[in-house]
C-alpha positions in Angstrom: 137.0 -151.5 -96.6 135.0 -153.7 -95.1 137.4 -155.3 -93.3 138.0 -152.4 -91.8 134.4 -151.8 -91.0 133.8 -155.5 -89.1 137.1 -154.5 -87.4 135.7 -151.6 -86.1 132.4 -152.8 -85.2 134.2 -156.2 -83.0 136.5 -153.4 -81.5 132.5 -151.2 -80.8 131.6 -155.1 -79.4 134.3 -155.3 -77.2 134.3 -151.9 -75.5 130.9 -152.2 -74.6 131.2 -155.1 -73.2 133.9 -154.1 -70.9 132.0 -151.1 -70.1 129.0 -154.0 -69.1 131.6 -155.5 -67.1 133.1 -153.1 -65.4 129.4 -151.9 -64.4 128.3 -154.7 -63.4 131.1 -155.1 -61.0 130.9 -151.9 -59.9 127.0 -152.7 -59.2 128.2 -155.8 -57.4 130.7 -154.2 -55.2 128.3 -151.5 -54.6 125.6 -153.6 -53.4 128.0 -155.6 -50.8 126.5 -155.3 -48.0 128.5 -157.1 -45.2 132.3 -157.8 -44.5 132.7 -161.5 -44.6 135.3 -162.3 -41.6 136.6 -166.0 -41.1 137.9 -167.8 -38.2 138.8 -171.2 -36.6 139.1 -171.8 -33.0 139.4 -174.3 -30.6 135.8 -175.0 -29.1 137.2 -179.2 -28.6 140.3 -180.4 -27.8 143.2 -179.0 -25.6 142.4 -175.6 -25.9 138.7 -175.8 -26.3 137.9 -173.5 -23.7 140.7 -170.9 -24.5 139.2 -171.3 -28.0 135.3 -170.8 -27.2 136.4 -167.4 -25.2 138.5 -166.0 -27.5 135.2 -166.6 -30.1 133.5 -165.3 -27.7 135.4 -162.0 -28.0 134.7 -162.1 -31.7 131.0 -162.5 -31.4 130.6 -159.3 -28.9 132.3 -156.8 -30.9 130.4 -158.2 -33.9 127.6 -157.3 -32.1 128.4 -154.2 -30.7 129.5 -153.1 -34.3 126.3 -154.3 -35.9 123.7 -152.6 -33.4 125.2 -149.7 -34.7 124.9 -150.0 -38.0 128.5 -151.8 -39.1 131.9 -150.7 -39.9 132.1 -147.6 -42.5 134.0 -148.3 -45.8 134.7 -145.2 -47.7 135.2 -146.4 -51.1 131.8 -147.5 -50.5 130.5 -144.4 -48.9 128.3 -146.8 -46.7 128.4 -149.0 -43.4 128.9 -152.8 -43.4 127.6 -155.4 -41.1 129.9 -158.0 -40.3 129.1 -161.4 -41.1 130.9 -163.9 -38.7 132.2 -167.5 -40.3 133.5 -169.8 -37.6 134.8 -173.2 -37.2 136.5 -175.8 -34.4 139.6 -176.4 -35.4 139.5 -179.1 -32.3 143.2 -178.0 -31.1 144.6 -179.3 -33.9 147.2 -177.5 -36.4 146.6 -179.4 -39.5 142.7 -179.1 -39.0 143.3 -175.2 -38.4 144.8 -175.1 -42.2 142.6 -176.7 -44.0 139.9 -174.5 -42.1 141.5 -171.3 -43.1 141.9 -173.1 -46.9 138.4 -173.5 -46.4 138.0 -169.9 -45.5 139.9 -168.5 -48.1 138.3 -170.5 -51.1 134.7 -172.1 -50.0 133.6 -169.3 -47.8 135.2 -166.6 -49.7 135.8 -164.2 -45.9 137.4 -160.7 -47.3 139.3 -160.9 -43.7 140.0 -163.3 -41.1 140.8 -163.3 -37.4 143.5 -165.7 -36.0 143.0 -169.1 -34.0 144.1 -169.5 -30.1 147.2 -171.1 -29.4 151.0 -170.0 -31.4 151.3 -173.0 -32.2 148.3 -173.2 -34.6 148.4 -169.2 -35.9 152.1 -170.1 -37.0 150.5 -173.1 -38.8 147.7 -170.8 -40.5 149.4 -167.6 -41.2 150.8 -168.6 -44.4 147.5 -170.0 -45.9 145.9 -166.6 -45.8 149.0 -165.0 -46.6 148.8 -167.2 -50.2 145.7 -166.2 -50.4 146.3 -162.4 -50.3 143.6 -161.9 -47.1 144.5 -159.5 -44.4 144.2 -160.9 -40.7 144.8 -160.2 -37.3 146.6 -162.2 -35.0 145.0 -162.4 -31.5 146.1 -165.6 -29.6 149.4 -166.0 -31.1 152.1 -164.7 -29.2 155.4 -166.4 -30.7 157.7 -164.2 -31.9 158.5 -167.1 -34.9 155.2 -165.6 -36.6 156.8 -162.7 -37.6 160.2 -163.9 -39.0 159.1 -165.5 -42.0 158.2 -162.5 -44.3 154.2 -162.6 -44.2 152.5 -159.6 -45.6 149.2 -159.6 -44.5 149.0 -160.5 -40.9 149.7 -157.9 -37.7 149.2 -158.6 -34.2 147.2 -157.3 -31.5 148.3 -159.7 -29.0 152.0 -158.5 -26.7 155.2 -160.7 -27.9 156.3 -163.6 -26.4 159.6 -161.3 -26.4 157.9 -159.1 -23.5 155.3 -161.1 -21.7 157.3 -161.9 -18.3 158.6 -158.5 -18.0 156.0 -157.5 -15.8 156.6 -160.2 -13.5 159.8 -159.9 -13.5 159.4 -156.2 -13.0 157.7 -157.0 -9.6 160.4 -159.8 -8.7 162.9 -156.8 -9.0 160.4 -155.0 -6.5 160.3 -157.7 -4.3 164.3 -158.1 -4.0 164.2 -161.6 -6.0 167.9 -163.0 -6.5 167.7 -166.4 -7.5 164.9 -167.7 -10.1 164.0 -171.2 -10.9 162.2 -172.3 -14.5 159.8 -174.9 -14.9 157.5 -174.8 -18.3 156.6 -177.0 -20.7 157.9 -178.6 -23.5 155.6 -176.4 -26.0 156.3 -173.6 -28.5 154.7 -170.6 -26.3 156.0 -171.5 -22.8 159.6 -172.1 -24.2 159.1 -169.1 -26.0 158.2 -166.9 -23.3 160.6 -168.6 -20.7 163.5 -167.8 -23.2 163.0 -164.2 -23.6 162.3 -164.2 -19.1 165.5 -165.9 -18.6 167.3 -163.1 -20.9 165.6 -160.5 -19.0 166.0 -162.2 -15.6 170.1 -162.0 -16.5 169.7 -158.5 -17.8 168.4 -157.6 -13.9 171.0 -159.2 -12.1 169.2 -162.5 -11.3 171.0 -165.8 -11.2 168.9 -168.9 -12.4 169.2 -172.0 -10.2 167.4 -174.0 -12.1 165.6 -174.9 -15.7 164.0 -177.7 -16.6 160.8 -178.2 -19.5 158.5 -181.2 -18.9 156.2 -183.1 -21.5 152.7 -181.6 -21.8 150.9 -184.5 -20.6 153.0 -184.8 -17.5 150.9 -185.4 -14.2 153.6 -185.9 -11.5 156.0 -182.9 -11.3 157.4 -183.9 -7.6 160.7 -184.8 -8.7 161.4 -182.0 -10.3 159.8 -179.8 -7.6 162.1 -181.7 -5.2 165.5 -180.6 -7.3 163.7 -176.9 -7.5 163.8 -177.4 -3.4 167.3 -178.2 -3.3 168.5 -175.5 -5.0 166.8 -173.0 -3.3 165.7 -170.3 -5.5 163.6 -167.5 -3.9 161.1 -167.4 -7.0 159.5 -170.6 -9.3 158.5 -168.7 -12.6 157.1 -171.5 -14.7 155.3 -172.3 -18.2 151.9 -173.9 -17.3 148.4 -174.3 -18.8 145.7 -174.7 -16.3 146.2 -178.1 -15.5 149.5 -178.2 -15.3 149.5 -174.9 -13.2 147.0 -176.4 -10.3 148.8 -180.0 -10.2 152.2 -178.2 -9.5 150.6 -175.5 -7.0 149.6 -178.5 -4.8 152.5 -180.6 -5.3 154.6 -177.6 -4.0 153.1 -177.4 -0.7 152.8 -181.6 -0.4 156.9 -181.5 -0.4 157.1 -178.2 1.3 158.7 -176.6 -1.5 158.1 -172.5 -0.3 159.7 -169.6 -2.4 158.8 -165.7 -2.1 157.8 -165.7 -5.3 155.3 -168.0 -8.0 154.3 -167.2 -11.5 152.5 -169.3 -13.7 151.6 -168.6 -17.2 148.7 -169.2 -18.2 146.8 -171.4 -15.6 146.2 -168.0 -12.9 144.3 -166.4 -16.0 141.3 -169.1 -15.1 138.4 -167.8 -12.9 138.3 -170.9 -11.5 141.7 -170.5 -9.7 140.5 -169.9 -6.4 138.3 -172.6 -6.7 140.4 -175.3 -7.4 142.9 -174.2 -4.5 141.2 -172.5 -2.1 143.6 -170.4 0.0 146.3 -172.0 -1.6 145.7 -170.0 -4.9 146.7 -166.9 -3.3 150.2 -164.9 -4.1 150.3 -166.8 -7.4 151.3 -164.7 -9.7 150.6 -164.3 -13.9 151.7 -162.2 -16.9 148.6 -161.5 -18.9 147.7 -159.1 -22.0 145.0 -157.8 -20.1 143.4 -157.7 -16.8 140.1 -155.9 -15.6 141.9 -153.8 -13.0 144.4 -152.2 -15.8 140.8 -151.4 -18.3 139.3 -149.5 -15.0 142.2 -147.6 -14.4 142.9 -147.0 -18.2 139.2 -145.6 -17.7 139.9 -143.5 -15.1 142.5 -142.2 -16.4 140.5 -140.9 -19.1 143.3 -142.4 -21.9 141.2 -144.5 -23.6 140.4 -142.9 -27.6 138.5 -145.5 -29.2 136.1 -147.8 -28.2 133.4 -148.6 -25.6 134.7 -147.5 -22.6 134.7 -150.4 -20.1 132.0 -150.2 -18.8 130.3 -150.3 -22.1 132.4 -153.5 -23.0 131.3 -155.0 -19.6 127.5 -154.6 -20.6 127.6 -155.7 -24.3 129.2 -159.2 -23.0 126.4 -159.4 -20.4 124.2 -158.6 -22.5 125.7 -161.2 -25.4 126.7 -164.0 -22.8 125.7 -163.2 -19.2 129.2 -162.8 -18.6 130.3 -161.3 -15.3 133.1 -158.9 -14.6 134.2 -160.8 -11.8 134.4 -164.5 -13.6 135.9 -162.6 -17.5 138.5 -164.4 -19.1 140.6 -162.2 -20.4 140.5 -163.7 -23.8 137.3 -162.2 -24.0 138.1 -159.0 -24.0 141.0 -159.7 -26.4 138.7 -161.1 -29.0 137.0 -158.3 -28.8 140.1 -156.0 -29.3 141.1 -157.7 -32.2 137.9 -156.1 -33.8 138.2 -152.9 -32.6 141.7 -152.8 -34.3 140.6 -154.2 -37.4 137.3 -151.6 -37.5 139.8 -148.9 -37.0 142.0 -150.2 -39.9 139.3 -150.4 -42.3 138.3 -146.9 -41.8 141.3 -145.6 -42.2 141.6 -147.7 -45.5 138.8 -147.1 -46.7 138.4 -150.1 -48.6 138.6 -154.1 -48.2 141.9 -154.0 -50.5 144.2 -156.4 -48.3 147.1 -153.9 -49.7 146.0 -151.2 -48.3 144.3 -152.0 -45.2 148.1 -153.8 -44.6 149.6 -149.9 -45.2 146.6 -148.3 -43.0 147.9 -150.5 -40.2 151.0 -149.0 -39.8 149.5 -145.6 -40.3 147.0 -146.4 -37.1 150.3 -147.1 -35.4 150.7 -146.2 -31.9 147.3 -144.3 -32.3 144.7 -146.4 -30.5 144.1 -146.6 -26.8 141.0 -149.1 -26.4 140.2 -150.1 -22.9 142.6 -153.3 -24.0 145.5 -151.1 -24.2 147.3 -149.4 -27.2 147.5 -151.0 -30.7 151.4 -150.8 -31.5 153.4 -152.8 -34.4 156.8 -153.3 -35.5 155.6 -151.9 -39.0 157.9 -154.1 -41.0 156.8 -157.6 -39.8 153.2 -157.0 -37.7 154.5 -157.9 -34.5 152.9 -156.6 -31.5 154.9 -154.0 -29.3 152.3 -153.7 -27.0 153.2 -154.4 -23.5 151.9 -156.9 -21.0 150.5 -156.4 -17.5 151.1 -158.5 -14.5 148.5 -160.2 -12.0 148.7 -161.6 -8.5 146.0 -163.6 -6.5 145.7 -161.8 -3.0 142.7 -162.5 -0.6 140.8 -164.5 -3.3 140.6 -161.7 -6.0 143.3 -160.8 -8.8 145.2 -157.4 -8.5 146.9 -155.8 -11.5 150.8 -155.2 -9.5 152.1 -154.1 -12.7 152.6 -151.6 -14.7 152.9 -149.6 -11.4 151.5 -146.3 -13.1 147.8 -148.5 -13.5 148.2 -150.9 -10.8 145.8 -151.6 -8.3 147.8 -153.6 -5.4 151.6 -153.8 -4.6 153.0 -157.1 -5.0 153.5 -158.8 -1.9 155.4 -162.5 -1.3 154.0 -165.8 -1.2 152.0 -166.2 2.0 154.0 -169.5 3.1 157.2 -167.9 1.9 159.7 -168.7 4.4 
């Protein structure tokens, strides 16, 4: 009988304890007060200042979310600053996974946004996918991301699988037969030129020529000289900023002229015109975003949820004295990533990786920032979304594609013969 009696009382113990427990972590959860978001980004190295916008992106919407009170979590019943933890991962793939290690288990983030650079986000993907912590992918464009089963990552960012097709929408336009590719020899150029040269077939265009070139390369005359010789009427070519000027002015030193030039990603720079004067003119780029698109997504009156532009433009003013007229589009890309994930979490209700990964298929297709629409394959988190084109005419960039939100026509290179 006794027995019995200490058995009972242990079994009393036990339940109370659990009930303690279970309090207490109720009382801990309840108390939370901010959502812990990691990230690591190039701010040194080759992409360091890719990297700093892209944080800078991150840091606006962080403050645009906290001035007005933070992101609303049901389960909670309450709002919830964010809390930004950030680190340089210096360009480097193996630094970038032992951040996001660092991340996961030091810093403890309930979510994380992605690095710049495909290279690195395929690096870091996995980590936080061991890790169970749901992230967005905003600088990682290879379609390679999303072929490996991950569970807990979607992309805000348009596929490498449909980033030249507005260019190569406006070579249609402009009566482009013969294309010639020059990128280099890096995962997201190759990536990109590979799905441009399947479209460019699909159209009816004949390539002439295509060629990848180190990353460090300096001198790209040679090539430009085998380009001239086979005469294509449009250069489309994978090149970082760089790269892009050094074979803009090598083109006009061996008189190598074509109706049309597209760069990815070295037009994207403020500091195009600068570097080449009249020269940067007619230059062409595929881009996620561009300023023209957001105003005439505004106009429109299609953007559901957000700032509206205008409101975007005045929180990075007010955050970093940024300009309209000198924005790097990773900026406003950054700053996207957070609106998506906001969105997510109040449709989830909750920090639960498992279900903010199902409310991100149920937000599918739903949001219209002035970014553009959130859209997913909802098996692998791979971004549907679609791209926008740029060209350089008199000194200022023009959005020439999509044609329904465009705010120029494309027109051929001004020493096109």
């Amino acid at each position: 009988m006794n027995k019995v009696i200490r058995a009972g009382k242990i079994l009393f113990i036990c339940c109370v304890l659990a009930l303690f427990a279970a309090q207490g972590l109720y009382a801990q959860e309840g108390g939370k007060n901010s959502i812990k978001i990691g990230a690591a980004v190039s701010l040194s190295g080759k992409y360091a200042r890719e990297g700093e916008y892209t944080l800078k992106g991150y840091q606006a919407w962080q403050q645009w979310i906290n001035d007005q009170g933070g992101v609303f979590v049901k389960d909670l019943n309450k709002k919830l600053k964010i809390e930004l933890v950030w680190y340089d991962d210096q360009g480097d793939k193996e630094t970038g996974m032992k951040l996001y290690e660092k991340l996961a288990t030091g810093d403890k983030v309930d979510l994380a946004f992605g690095p710049y650079s495909s290279s690195i986000t395929y690096a870091i993907t996995p980590v936080l996918d061991k890790h169970k912590i749901f992230n967005l992918d905003t600088e990682g464009m290879s379609e390679h991301i999303f072929k490996r089963n991950l569970k807990y990552v979607v992309s805000t960012v348009p596929s490498t699988k449909v980033y030249c097709d507005s260019v190569l929408d406006a070579a249609k336009t402009l009566g482009i037969k013969k294309i010639a590719f020059l990128y280099a020899k890096q995962e997201w150029p190759m990536d990109n030129t590979s799905a441009a040269k399947e479209k460019a077939k699909a159209l009816g265009m004949e390539i002439v020529y295509d060629q990848a070139f180190p990353l460090d390369a300096v001198d790209y005359t040679s090539m430009l000289a085998d380009i001239k010789n086979a005469a294509p009427d449009a250069l489309i070519g994978g090149a970082y900023f760089p790269q892009a000027v050094a074979i803009r002015k090598q083109m006009k030193e061996i008189g190598l002229n074509v109706k049309l030039l597209a760069l990815y990603s070295g037009p994207l720079m403020a500091d195009w015109v600068e570097a080449l004067g009249p020269d940067a003119n007619g230059v062409m780029a595929p881009s996620t975003w561009t300023s023209g698109y957001a105003r005439q997504l505004q106009k429109k009156g299609v953007i559901s949820y957000g700032p509206s532009y205008d409101e975007f433009l005045s929180v990075i003013d007010k955050a970093f004295k940024l300009k309209e007229e000198n924005l790097d589009p990773r900026v406003p890309c950054g700053f996207n990533a957070g609106l998506v994930l906001q969105k997510i979490i109040e449709e989830a209700g909750t920090l639960n990786s498992e279900k903010l990964r199902e409310a991100a298929n149920v937000v599918n297709g739903k949001i219209m920032t002035f970014y553009g629409e959130y859209k997913i394959v909802p098996e692998t988190g791979e971004s549907l979304s679609r791209c926008v084109a740029l060209q350089w005419q008199n000194g200022v960039t023009e959005t020439i594609e999509p044609e329904e939100y465009s705010t120029a026509k494309p027109v051929v290179m001004q020493d096109a013969k």
